[in-house]
KENU-175823 format. One record per residue (C-alpha): x, y, z; residue in one letter. Coordinates in nm, 3 decimals, always signed. Example, Ala and Ser with C-alpha at 12.3 -4.5 7.8 and 13.67 -1.06 7.14 Angstrom:
+1.230, -0.450, +0.780, A
+1.367, -0.106, +0.714, S
! end
This chain:
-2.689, -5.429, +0.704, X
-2.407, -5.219, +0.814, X
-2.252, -5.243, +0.445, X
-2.591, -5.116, +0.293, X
-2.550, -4.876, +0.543, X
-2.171, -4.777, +0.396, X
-2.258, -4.787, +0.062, X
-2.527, -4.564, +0.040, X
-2.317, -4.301, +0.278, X
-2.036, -4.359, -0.002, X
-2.317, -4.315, -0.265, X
-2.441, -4.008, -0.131, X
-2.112, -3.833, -0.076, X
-2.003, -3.904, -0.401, X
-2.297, -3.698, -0.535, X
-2.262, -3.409, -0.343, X
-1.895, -3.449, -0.439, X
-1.994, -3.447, -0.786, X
-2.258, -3.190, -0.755, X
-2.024, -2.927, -0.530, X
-1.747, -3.016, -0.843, X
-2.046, -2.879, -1.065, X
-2.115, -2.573, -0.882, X
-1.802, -2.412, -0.873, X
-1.788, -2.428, -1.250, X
-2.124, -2.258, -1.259, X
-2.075, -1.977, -1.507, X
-2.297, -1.701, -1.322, X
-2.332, -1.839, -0.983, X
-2.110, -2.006, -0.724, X
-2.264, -1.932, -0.431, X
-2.469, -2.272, -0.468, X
-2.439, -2.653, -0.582, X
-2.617, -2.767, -0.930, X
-2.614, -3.081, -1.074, X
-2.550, -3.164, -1.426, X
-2.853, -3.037, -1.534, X
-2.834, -2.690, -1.392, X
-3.042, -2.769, -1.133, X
-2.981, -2.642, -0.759, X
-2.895, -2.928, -0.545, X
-3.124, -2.946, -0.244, X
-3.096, -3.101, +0.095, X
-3.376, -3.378, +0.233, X
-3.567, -3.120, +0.348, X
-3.591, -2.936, +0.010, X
-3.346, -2.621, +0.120, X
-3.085, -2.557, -0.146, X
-2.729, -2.643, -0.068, X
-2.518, -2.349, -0.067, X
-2.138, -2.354, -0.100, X
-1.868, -2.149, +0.099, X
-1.865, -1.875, -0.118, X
-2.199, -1.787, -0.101, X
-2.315, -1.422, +0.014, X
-2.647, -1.299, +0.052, X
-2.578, -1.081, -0.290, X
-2.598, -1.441, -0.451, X
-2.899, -1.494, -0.337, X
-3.125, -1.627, -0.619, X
-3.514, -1.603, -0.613, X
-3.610, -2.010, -0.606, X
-3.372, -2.038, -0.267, X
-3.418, -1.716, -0.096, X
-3.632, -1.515, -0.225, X
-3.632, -1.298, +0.099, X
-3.317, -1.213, +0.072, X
-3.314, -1.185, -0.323, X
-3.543, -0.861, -0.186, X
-3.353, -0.699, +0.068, X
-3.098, -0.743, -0.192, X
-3.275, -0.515, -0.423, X
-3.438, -0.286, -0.183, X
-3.123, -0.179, -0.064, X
-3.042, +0.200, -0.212, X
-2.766, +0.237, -0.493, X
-2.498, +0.385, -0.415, X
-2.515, +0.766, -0.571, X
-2.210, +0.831, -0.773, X
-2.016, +1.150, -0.630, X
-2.025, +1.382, -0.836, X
-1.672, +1.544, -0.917, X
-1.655, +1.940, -0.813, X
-1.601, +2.144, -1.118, X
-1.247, +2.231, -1.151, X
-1.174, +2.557, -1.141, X
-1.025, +2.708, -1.467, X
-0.690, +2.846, -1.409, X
-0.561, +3.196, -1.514, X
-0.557, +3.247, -1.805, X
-0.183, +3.414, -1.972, X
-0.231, +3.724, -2.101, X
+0.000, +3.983, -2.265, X
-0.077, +4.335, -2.383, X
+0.152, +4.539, -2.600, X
+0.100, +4.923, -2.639, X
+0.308, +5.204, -2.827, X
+0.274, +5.509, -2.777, X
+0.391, +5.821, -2.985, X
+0.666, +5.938, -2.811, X
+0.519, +6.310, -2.895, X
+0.179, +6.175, -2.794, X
+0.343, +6.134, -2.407, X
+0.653, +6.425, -2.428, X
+0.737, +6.747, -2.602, X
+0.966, +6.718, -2.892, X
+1.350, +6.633, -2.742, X
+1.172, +6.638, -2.438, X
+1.123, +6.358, -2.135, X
+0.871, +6.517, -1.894, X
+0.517, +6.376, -1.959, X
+0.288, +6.612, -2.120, X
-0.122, +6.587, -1.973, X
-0.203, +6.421, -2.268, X
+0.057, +6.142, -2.197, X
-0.073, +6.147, -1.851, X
-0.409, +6.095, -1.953, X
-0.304, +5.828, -2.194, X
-0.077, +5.655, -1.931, X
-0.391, +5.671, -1.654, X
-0.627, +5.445, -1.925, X
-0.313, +5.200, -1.907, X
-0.313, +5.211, -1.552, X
-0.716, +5.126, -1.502, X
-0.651, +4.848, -1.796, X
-0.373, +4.696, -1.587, X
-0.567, +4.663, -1.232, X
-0.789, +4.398, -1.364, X
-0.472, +4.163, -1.452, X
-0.222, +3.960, -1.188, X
+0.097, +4.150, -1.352, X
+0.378, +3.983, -1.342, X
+0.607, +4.204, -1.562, X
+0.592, +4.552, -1.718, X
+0.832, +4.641, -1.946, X
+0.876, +5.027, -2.070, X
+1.116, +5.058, -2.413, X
+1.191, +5.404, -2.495, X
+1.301, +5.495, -2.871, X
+1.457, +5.796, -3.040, X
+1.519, +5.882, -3.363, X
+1.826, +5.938, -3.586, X
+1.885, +6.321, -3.517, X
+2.139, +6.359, -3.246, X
+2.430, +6.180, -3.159, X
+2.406, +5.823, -3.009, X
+2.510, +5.865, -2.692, X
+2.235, +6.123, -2.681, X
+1.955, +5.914, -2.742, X
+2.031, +5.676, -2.572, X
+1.983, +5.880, -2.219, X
+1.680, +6.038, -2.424, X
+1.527, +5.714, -2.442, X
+1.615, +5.587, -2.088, X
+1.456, +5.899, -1.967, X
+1.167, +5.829, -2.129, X
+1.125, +5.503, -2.031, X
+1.219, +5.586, -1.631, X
+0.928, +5.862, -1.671, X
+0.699, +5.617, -1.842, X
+0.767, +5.345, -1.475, X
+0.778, +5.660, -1.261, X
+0.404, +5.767, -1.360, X
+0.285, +5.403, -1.322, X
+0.397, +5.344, -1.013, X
+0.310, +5.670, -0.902, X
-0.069, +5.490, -0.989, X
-0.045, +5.198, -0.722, X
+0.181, +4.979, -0.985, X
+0.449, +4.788, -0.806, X
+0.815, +4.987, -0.918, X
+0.971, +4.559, -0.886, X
+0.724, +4.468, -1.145, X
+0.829, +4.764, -1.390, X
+1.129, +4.722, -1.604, X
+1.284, +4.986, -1.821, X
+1.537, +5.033, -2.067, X
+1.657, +5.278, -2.358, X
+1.734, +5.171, -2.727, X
+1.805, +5.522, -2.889, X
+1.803, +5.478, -3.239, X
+1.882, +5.175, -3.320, X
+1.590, +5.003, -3.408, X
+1.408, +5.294, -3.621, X
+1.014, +5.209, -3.775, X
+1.105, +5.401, -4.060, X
+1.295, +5.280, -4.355, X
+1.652, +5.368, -4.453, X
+1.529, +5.559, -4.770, X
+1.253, +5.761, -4.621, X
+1.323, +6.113, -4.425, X
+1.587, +6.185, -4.636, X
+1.751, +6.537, -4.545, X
+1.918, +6.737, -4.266, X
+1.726, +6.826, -3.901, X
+1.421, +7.027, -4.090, X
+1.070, +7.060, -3.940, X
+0.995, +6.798, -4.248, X
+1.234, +6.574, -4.159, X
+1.124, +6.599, -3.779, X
+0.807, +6.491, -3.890, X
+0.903, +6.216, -4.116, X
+1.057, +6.033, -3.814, X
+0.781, +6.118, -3.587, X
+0.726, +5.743, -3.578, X
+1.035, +5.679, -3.473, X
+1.016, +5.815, -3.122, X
+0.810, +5.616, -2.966, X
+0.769, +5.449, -2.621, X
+0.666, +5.071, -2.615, X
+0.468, +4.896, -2.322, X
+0.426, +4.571, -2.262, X
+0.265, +4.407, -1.960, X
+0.243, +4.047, -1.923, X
+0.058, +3.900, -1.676, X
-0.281, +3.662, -1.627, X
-0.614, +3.709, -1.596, X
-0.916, +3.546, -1.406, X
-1.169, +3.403, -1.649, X
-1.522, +3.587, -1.533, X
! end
């Protein structure tokens, strides 16, 4: 009696060995034993055998269907949704010339009204960007020596930054500098002639003041 007794103990955990062997090479669920033919194993009193990795996410509907519920009663998760990134500044640069007669009398580097008035539209323009640089280029043209055009055109520029800042721009953000003459608009073979009043006026476009303010700008 006591070897039947053995045997079918031996019997019986050689099928749940087999079985448990089974389960963990179940492709979609290891949370419980099946036997070779899929089957969940169950115990003598018909409750399904459940291995050690089992959560109650495994839970299938045939062996705990309770649970399969909560399981699917329980809210999703709602996916954060990322705060829109702010756009950054965007670069901008703005490049202005100016007559130099539009902003000074001829041979002259005290700003006219007009130039005022020209310089004040700049100003209002320039209060809606983060400057970081302006930078005020004065030019002459060829009548006069070199050495005097030079100071002509530093002049012009320093009057230019003076007026500017006299409009709430900061004087550390304003840089100036003279070029004279030597980098005329007008070509070698036009204006041909000694100082005349048509000659003047040929290289009108030659005195000239150039602005340039970089900076950025807030997208709106």
């Amino acid at each position: 009696m006591g070897n039947i007794m053995k045997k079918q103990q031996f019997a019986l955990l050689t099928l749940l060995c087999i079985s448990a062997t089974a389960a963990f090479a179940h492709p979609t669920n290891d949370g419980y034993l099946f036997d070779s033919r899929d089957k969940v194993v169950r115990s003598g009193t018909d409750l399904c055998w459940r291995t050690t990795r089992w959560t109650p996410a495994m839970s299938i509907e045939e062996c705990d269907a309770d649970l399969v519920k909560k399981e699917e009663a329980k809210p999703t998760a709602t996916r954060a949704v990322a705060p829109k990134a702010v756009e950054a500044p965007r670069p901008a640069a703005t490049k202005v010339t100016f007559s130099a007669d539009a902003l000074f009398d001829f041979n002259k580097a005290v700003l006219r009204p007009e130039g005022k008035a020209k310089l004040d539209d700049l100003a209002s323009k320039v209060k809606d960007l983060n400057v970081e640089v302006i930078i005020a280029v004065g030019h002459a043209d060829r009548i006069g020596s070199d050495a005097y055009n030079q100071k002509l055109s530093e002049k012009r520029a320093t009057s230019v930054k003076n007026y500017l800042v006299s409009k709430n721009v900061e004087p550390n953000r304003i840089h100036t500098e003279g070029k004279g003459e030597k980098q005329p608009v007008t070509k070698p073979d036009q204006c041909k002639g000694k100082k005349s009043k048509k000659v003047i006026a040929c290289l009108q476009p030659d005195r000239r003041v150039e602005i340039e303010v970089i900076g950025t700008t807030q997208p709106k």
